[in-house]
N, C-alpha and C positions, 0 to 999 in steps of 0.2 A: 729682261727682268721686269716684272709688272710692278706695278705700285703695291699690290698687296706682299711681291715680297720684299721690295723695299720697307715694306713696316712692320716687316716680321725682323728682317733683317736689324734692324733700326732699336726695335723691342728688346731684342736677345742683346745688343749690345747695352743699352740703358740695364738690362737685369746684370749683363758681366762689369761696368761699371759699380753697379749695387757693390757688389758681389767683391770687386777688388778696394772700395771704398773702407766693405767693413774688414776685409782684411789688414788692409794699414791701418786701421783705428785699431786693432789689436796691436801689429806690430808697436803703432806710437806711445802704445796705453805698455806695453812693455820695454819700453825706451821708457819712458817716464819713471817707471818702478828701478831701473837699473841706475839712471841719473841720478836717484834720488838719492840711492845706495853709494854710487861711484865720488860724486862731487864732494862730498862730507869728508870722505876716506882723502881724497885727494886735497884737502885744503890745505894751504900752506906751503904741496910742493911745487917750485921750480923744476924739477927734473925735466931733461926732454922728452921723455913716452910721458909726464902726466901731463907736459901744454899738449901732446900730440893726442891723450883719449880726449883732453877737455874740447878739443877743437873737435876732433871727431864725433863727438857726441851733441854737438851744435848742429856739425854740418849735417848730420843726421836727421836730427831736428828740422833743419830746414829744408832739409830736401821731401820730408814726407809732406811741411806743411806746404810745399810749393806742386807736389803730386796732386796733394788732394782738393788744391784747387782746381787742378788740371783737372782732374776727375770731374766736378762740379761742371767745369766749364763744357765738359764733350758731352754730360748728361743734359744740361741747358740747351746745348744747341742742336742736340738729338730732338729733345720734346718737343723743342720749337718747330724743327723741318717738321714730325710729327704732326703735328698741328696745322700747321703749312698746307701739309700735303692730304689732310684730311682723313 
């Protein structure tokens, strides 16, 4: 593999990075609209299924915002070899 396709290769992933970024930023932008709607409904109950959406809708939470750092992070050190490698 030459260097120019490593920076092809390298490119197309920074663009599918893009690409799956603004996907979760939909998904979480529709996580947000559903919490908004869920937690209110749910206030006050004890039940077991409403700690178990409350929890699930956290963990949910948190796992997009720990993706989307991941994301950040493989595009940073994409641009950097990039860069690197001229």
């Amino acid at each position: 593999m030459s260097i120019e396709d490593v920076k092809a290769t390298l490119r197309r992933g920074n663009k599918a990075v893009k690409d799956a970024r603004r996907t979760l930023e939909q998904a979480n932008a529709q996580l947000l609209d559903a919490t908004g709607i869920a937690l209110p409904t749910l206030e006050g109950s004890e039940h077991a299924h409403v700690q178990r959406t409350r929890a699930g809708l956290k963990a949910a939470a948190h796992e997009i915002e720990l993706t989307l750092r991941r994301l950040d992070a493989a595009a940073e050190h994409s641009t950097a070899y990039l860069d690197a490698i001229g």
